[in-house]
C-alpha positions in Angstrom: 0.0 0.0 0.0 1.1 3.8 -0.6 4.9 4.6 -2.7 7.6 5.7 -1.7 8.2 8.7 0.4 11.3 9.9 -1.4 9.0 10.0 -4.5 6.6 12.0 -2.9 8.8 14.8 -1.5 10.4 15.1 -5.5 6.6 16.3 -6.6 6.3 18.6 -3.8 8.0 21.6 -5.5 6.0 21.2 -8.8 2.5 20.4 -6.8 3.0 23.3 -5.5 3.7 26.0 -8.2 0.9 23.8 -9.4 -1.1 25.3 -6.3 0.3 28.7 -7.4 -1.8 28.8 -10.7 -5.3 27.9 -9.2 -8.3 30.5 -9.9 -9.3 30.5 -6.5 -11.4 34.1 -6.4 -14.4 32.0 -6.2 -13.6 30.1 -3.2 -11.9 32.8 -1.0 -15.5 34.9 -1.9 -17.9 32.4 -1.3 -15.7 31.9 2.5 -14.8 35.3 3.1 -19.0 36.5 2.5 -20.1 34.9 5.5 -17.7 36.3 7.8 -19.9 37.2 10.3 -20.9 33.7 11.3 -18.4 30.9 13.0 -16.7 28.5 11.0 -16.3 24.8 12.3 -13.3 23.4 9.6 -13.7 19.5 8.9 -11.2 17.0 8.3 -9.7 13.7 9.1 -6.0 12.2 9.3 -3.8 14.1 7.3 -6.0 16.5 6.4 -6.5 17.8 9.8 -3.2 19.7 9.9 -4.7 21.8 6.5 -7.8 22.4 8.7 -5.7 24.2 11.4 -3.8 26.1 9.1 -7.7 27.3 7.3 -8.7 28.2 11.1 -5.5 30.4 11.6 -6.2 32.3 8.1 -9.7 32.8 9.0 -8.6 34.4 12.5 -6.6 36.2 10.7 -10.0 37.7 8.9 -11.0 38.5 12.2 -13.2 35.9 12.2 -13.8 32.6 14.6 -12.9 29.7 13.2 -11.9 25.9 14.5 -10.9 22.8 13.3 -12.3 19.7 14.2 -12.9 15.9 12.9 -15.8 14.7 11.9 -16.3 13.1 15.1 -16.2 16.3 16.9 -18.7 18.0 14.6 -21.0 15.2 15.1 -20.6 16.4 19.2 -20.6 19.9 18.4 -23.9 19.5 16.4 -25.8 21.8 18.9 -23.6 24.6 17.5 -23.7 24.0 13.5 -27.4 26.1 12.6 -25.3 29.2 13.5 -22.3 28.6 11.4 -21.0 27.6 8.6 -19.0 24.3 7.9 -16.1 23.5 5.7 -15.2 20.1 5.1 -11.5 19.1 4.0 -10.8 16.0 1.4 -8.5 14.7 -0.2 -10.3 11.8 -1.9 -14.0 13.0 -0.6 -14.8 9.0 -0.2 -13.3 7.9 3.1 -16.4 6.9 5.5 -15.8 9.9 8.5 -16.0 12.7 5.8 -19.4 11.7 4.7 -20.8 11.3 8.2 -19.7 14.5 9.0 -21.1 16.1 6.2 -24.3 13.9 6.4 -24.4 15.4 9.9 -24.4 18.7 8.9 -26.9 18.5 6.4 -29.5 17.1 9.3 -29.0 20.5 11.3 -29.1 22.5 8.5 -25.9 24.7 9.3 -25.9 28.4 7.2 -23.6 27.1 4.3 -21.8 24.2 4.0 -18.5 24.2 2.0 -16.1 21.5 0.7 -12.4 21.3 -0.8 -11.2 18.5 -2.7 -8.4 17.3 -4.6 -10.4 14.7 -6.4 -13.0 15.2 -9.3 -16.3 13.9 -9.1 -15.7 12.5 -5.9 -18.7 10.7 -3.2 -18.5 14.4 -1.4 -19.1 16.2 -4.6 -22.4 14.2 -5.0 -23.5 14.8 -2.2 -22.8 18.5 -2.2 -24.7 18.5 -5.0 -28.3 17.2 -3.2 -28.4 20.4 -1.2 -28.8 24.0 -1.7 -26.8 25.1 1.2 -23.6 23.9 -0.5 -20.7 24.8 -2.0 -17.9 22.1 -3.6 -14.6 23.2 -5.1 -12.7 20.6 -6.4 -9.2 20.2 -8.2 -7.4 17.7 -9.7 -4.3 17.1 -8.2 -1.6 16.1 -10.9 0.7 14.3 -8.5 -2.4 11.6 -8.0 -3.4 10.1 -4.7 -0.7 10.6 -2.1 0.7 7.3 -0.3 0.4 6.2 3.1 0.8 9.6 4.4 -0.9 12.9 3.8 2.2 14.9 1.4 1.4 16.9 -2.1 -2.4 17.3 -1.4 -1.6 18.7 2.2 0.8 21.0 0.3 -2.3 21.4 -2.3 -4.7 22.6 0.4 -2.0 25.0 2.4 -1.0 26.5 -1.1 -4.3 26.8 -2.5 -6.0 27.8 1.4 -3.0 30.7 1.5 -3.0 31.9 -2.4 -7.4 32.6 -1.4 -7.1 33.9 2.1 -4.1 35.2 3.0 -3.9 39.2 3.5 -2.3 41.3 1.1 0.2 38.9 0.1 1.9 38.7 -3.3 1.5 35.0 -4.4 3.9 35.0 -7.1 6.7 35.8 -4.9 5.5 33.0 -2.5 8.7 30.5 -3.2 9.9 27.9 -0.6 14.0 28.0 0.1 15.3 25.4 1.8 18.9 25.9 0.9 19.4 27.8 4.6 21.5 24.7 6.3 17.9 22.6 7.5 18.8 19.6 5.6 22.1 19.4 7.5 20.6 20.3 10.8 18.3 17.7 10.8 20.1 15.2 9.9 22.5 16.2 12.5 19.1 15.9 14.8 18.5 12.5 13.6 21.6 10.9 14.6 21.4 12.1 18.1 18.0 9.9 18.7 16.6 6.1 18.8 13.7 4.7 17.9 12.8 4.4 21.0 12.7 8.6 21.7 9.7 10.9 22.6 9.6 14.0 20.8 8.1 17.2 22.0 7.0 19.6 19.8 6.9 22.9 20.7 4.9 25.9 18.7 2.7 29.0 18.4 1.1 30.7 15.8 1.7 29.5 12.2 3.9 26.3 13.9 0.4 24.8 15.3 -0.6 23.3 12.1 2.7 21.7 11.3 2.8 20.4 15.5 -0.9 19.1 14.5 0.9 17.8 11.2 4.0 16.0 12.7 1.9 14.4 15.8 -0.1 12.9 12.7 2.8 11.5 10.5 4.9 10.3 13.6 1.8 8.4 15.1 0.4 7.2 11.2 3.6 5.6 10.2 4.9 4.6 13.5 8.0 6.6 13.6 7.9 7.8 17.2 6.3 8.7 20.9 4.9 12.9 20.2 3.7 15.1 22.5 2.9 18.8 21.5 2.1 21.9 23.2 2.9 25.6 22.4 6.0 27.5 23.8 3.9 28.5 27.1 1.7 25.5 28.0 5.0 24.1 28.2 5.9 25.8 31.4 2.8 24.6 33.3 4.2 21.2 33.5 4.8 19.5 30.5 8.4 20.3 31.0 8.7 18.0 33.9 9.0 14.8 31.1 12.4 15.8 30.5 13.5 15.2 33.9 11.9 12.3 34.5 12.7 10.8 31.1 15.0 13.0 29.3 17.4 10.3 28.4 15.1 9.4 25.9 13.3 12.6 25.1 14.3 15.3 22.5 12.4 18.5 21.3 11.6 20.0 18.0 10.9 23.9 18.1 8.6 25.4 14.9 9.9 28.6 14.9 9.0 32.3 13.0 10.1 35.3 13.3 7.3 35.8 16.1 8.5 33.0 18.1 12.4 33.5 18.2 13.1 35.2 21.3 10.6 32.9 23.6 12.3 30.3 21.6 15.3 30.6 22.7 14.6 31.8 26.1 12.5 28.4 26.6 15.2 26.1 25.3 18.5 27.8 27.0 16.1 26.9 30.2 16.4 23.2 29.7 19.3 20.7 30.2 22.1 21.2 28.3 22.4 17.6 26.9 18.9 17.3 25.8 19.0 17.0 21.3 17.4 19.8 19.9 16.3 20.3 16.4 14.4 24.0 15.2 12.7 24.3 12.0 12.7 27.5 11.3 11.6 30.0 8.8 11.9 34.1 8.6 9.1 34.8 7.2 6.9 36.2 9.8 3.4 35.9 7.5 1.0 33.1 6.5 3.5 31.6 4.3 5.6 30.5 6.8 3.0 27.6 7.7 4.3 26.2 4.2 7.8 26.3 4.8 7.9 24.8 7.7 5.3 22.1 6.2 7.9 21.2 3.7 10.8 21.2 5.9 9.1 19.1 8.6 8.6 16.5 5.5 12.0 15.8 4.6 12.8 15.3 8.8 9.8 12.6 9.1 11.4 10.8 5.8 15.0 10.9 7.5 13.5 9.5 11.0 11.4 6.9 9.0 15.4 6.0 7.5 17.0 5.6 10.6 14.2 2.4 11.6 14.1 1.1 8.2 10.6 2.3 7.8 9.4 4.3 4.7 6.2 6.5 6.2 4.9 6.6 2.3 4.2 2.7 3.0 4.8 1.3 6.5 2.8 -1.3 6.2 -1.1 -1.4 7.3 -2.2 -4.4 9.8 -5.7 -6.2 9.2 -7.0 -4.4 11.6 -6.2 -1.5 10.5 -7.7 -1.4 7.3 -10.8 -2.4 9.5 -10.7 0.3 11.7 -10.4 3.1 9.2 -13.3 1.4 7.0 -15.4 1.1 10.4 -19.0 2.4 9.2 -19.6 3.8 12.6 -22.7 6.3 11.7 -24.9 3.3 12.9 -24.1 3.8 16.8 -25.2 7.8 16.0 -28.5 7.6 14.5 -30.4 10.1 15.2 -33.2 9.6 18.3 -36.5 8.4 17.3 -39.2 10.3 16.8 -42.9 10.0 16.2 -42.6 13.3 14.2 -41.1 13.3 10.4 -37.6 15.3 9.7 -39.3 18.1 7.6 -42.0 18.5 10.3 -39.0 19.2 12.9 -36.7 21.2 10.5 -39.7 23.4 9.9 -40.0 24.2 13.7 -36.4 24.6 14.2 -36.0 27.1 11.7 -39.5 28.8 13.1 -38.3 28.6 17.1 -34.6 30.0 16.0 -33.2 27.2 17.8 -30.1 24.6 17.2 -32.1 21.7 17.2 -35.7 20.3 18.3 -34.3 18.5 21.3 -33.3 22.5 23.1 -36.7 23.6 23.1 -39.2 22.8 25.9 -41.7 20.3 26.3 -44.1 23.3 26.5 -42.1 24.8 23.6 -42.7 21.7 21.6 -46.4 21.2 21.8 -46.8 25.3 20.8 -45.2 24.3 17.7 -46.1 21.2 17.0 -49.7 22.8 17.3 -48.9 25.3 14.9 -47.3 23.2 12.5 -50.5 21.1 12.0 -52.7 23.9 11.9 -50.9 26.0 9.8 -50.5 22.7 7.2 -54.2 21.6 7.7 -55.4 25.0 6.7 -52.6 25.0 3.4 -53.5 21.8 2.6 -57.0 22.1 2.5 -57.1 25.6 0.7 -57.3 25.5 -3.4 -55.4 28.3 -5.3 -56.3 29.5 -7.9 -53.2 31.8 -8.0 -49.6 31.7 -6.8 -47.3 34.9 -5.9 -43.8 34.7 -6.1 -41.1 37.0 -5.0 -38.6 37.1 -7.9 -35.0 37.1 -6.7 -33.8 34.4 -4.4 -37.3 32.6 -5.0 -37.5 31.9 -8.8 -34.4 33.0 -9.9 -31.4 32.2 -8.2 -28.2 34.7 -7.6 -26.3 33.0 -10.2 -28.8 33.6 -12.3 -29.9 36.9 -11.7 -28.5 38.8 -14.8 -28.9 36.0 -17.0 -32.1 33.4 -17.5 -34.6 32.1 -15.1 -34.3 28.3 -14.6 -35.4 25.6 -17.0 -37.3 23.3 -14.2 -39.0 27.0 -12.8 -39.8 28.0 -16.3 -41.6 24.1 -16.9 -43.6 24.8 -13.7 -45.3 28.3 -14.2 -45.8 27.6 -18.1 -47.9 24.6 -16.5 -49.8 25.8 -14.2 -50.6 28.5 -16.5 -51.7 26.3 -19.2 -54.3 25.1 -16.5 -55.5 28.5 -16.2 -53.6 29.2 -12.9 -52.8 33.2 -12.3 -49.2 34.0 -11.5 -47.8 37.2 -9.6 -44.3 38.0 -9.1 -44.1 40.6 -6.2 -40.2 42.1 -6.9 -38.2 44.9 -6.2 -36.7 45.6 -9.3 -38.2 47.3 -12.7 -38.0 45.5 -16.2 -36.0 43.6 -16.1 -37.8 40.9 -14.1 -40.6 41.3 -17.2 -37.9 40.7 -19.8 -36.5 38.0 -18.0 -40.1 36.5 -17.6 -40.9 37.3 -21.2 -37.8 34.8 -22.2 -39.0 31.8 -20.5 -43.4 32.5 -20.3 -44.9 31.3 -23.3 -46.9 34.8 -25.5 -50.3 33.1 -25.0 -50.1 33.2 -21.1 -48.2 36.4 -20.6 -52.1 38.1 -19.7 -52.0 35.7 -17.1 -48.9 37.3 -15.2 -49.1 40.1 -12.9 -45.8 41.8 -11.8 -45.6 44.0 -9.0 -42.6 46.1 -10.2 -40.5 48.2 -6.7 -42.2 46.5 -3.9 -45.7 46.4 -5.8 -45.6 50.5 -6.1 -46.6 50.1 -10.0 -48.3 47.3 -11.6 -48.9 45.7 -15.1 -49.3 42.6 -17.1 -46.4 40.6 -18.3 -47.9 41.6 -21.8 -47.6 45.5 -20.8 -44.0 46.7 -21.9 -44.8 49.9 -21.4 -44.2 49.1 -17.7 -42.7 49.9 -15.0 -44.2 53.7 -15.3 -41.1 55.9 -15.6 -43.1 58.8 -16.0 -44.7 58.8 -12.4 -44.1 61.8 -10.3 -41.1 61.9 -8.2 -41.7 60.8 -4.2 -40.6 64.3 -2.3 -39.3 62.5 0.8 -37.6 59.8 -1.2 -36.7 62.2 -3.5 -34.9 64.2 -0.1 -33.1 60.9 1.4 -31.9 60.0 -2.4 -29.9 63.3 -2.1 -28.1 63.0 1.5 -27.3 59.9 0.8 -25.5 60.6 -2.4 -24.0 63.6 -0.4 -23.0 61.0 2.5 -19.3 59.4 2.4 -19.9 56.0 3.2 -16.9 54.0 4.2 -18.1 51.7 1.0 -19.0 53.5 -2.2 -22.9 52.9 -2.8 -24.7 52.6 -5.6 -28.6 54.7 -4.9 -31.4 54.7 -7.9 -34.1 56.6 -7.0 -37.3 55.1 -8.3 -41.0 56.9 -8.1 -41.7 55.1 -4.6 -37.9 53.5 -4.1 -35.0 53.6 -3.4 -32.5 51.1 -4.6 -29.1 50.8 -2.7 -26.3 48.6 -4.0 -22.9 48.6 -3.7 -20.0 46.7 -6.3 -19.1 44.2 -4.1 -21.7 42.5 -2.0 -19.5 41.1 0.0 -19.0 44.5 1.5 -21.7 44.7 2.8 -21.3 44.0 6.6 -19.2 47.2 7.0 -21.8 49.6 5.7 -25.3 48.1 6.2 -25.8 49.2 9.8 -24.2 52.5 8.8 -27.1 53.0 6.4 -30.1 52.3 8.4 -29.3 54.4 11.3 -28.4 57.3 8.3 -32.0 56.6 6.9 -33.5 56.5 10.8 -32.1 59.6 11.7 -33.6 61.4 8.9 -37.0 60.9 10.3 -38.9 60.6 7.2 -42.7 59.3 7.8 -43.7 56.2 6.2 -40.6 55.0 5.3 -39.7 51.5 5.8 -36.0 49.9 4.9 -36.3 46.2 2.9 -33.2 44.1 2.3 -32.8 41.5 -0.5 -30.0 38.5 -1.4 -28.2 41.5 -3.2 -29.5 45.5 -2.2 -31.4 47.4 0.2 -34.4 49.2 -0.6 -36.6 52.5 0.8 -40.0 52.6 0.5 -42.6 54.9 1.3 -45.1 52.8 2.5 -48.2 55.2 1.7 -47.9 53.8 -1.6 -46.0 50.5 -1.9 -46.5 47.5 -0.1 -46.2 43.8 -1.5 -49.7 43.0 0.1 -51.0 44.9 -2.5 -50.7 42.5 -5.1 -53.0 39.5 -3.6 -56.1 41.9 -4.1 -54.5 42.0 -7.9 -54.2 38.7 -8.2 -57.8 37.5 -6.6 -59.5 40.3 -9.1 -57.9 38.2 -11.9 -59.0 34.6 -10.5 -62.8 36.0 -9.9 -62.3 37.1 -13.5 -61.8 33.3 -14.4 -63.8 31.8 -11.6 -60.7 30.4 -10.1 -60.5 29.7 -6.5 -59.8 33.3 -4.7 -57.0 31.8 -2.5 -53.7 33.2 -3.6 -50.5 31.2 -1.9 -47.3 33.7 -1.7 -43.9 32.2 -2.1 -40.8 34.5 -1.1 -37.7 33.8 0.5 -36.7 36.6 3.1 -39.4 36.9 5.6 -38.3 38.0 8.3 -37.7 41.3 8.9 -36.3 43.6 7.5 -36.3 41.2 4.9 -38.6 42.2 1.7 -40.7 39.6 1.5 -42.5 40.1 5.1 -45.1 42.1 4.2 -45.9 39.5 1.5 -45.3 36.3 3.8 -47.6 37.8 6.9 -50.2 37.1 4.7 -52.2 33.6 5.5 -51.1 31.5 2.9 -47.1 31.7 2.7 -44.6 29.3 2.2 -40.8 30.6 2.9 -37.6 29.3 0.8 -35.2 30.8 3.6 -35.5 33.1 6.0 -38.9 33.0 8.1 -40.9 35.3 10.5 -41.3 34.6 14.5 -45.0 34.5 13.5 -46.9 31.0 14.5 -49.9 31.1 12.0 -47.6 32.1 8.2 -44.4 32.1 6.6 -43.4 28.6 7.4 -40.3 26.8 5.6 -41.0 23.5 4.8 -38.7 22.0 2.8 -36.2 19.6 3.3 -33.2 20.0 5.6 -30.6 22.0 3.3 -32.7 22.9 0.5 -33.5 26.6 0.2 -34.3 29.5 -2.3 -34.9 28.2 -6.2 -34.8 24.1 -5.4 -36.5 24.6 -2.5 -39.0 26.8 -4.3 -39.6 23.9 -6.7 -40.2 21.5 -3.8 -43.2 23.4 -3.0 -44.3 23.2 -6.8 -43.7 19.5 -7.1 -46.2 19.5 -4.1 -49.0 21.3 -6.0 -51.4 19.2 -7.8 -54.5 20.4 -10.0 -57.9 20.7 -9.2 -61.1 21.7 -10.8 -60.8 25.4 -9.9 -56.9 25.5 -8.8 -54.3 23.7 -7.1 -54.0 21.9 -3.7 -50.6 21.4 -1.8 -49.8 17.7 -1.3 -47.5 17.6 1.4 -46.8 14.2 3.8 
């Protein structure tokens, strides 16, 4: 099992200016977007050391991050609704990585995220089942390491650094280590036995490579390892080397940052004791890599020196066992009498981490509203269905391109039955145009679009609409000018609209340093009537004497009396909770959320499966509508 070592250290070099060349704007977007929110970092074996080095970038961010096995998430699963989750993998196929990321998908965690070296891997598919995912995958062209974790942990600290670290200049990122190392520790290697205990010593970008050596020294059998950073090692842990210091030896990680407290901690300790330091000047995140690299060529030179090669020392029956154990059996989850989508739906309505932290009290108010609200859906007929556009029936990917295939099947259908559709938006024509694209001409009198928050209104046939000739709102008009007078500490983007106002900004990333900045601006200006909305991508100001999403369902229900349709209309958005923009729209008695939903008991419910959300979960609901004689009925079990 595994190759040589030797042969892996001669791809390192190449795997990683390989790393080098990535496109990785993507990945540090989609990470760096939810900063706000903790991350837990996933990963088993070798991959664990890339998981610490991820966690020590993201601090760096400013954010809370930790790495963990799957194991641990499994026992930390409590915490995962409020975070987000990033799952490191090599192959994406060993058994503990799809636990853990089955786990996750069961509590239904903000986003889930997942890094592979593999193409098409188990992991990817099942990324793929879920909305709340995001897989980014490579194919690593030195192949499947050996035994031990070598050119896809330099893969994932290459790639991790080249998308988060700060302000760095990648292309000047080169590894040297023609600095006297290779003679040092082989120096180091002469001086111990098999039969030593090695104790590693660390702090700030050393802790991955500690986490990294303890795992290549245990894996391949090379040697006792304790670790512990420079500090921890005064309360205590020092007291091994006078007990057993004839067979005991240290390794110091050392940077720039670590140098003096270095030194001071090792001139403390006997004299006679071998001491080997890895070290590396560079001070910033790349020095996690260097030292990964030098660490490397010491393990292959203590594997040497007991005839072992750590690329393929050998695996025992048992171990193959072990690692294959399919151990998600002893953690099923507890029985319950009610169904997974039934308690996902209250979760997400109580805003707690999981059904089992509310209440018994708690749990029969829900579970109460939960049947009533679903006995009154399901035994309503609709004969129209409103829709919130962005988020809802057109995903953020798709925004300024097409509306979805499997979306586009649905409303064509249920308009061929007769069925009336409203799309309640916040933007202008484009939402017609895009609509226009994938409605068929002979339904497009059946469409009503609310154009800015339902302030002007018009048939999908109507292209003289939205009305750009309505007169200007004076108090909109008046916070349109301070806030392009205002210096923001992020450039915005205002359009002043008839009745709205519609903030963006370039990157919406950036939003989290301006958005609170804005709504106390717009608060202090004490305007009457106004009301602040937020969408997936902008913020919006309404006056709400004249717009108001509600307004649409009298639209709508004019339309199906027209047909002698069912009156019922059942409204479909995605951010219902406030300040979200679809509240107004979701407090109404028939609502279904695909996201975000209100603390309200009797509307805006999410029901769809745990980690589907916005456009799939949008089509769940669909799937779950069947035709009647006058409109459609919701199926749900």
């Amino acid at each position: 099992m595994g190759r040589p070592f030797n042969s892996e250290l001669e791809k390192l070099q190449s795997t990683y200016q390989w790393a080098k060349t990535q496109v990785v704007d993507e990945i540090r977007n989609e990470l760096l977007s939810h900063y706000k929110r903790p991350l837990f970092i996933v990963g088993s074996g070798g991959s664990l050391s890339a998981c610490y080095y991820i966690a020590m970038l993201f601090q760096h961010h400013g954010m809370m991050a930790k790495a963990i096995t799957p194991l641990e998430l499994f026992y930390s699963k409590e915490a995962l609704r409020a975070s987000n989750v990033l799952f490191i993998s090599a192959s994406g196929q060993n058994t503990d990585v799809l636990f853990g990321y089955q786990t996750a998908i069961g509590y239904e965690p903000n986003r889930i995220f997942s890094l592979c070296m593999k193409l098409n891997s188990p992991l990817a598919k099942l990324a793929r089942t879920v909305s709340i995912s995001r897989h980014f995958e490579f194919n690593l062209p030195s192949g499947k390491d050996g035994f031990l974790a070598t050119n896809s942990l330099i893969a994932f600290f290459g790639i991790a650094f080249k998308a988060l670290a700060k302000d760095y200049d990648y292309s000047k990122a080169d590894i040297n280590l023609n600095d006297g190392f290779i003679d040092d520790h082989r120096d180091f290697v002469s001086k111990v036995t098999p039969d030593y205990t090695f104790t590693v010593l660390h702090a700030g970008w050393g802790q991955c490579i500690a986490i990294d050596l303890e795992s290549k020294l245990a894996e391949a059998a090379l040697g006792d390892i304790l670790i512990s950073d420079y500090r921890n090692f005064g309360h205590g842990r020092h007291h091994w080397f006078d007990k057993r210091k004839v067979n005991a030896a240290i390794i110091a990680l050392i940077t720039p940052d670590e140098k003096e407290i270095a030194k001071k901690t090792l001139a403390l300790l006997p004299a006679d004791i071998p001491v080997l330091m890895i070290e590396t000047t560079d001070k910033t995140e790349m020095a996690s890599i260097e030292l990964l690299i030098k660490s490397f060529y010491f393990v292959s030179s203590l594997g040497k020196i007991q005839n072992i090669d750590p690329g393929r020392p050998g695996v025992p029956d048992f171990g193959s066992k072990l690692y294959h154990l399919n151990y998600k059996r002893f953690y099923k989850p507890r029985e319950s009498r009610l169904s997974e989508n039934k308690r996902m739906a209250i979760v997400r309505k109580a805003c707690v981490s999981s059904f089992e932290n509310l209440s018994d009290s708690d749990k029969a108010y829900w579970v109460k509203s939960y049947d009533s609200f679903i006995n009154r859906l399901t035994a309503t007929e609709f004969g129209a269905l409103i829709f919130d556009y962005d988020g809802t029936i057109c995903s953020s990917e798709e925004r300024f391109t097409h509306i979805g295939k499997d979306i586009a099947k649905y409303l064509n259908n249920f308009l061929s039955k007769g069925i009336i559709i409203g799309i309640a938006t916040g933007r202008g024509k484009s939402v017609r145009e895009k609509l226009q694209e994938v409605i068929l001409p002979e339904y497009w009198n059946q469409v009503v679009i609310g154009y800015y928050n339902c302030s002007d209104f018009g048939l999908l046939c109507d292209n003289n609409l939205p009305d750009k000739n309505l007169e200007q709102n004076p108090i909109l008009n008046l916070i349109f000018e301070r806030l392009e007078a205002h210096e923001f500490l992020v450039k915005l983007k205002p359009e002043l609209k008839p009745h709205q106002i519609i903030i963006e900004i370039n990157d919406n990333n950036e939003w989290g340093k301006v958005r609170e900045s804005i709504i106390q601006f717009i608060i202090g200006l004490d305007q009457p009537n106004i009301q602040i909305l937020e969408s997936s991508h902008s913020m919006d100001i309404i006056d709400q004497t004249f717009t108001n999403k509600l307004n649409i369902i009298e639209k709508c229900k004019k339309m199906t009396a027209e047909r002698n349709l069912c009156a019922d209309c059942l409204c479909i958005g995605d951010k219902g909770k406030w300040p979200g923009n679809d509240y107004q729209l979701l407090s109404s008695a028939f609502s279904l959320s695909v996201d975000e939903v209100s603390a309200v008991n009797n509307s805006c419910w999410n029901i769809a499966n745990s980690g589907i959300k916005n456009v799939d979960a949008t089509i769940f609901y669909l799937s779950c509508l069947n035709f009647n004689q006058k409109g459609l009925i919701l199926n749900i079990t």
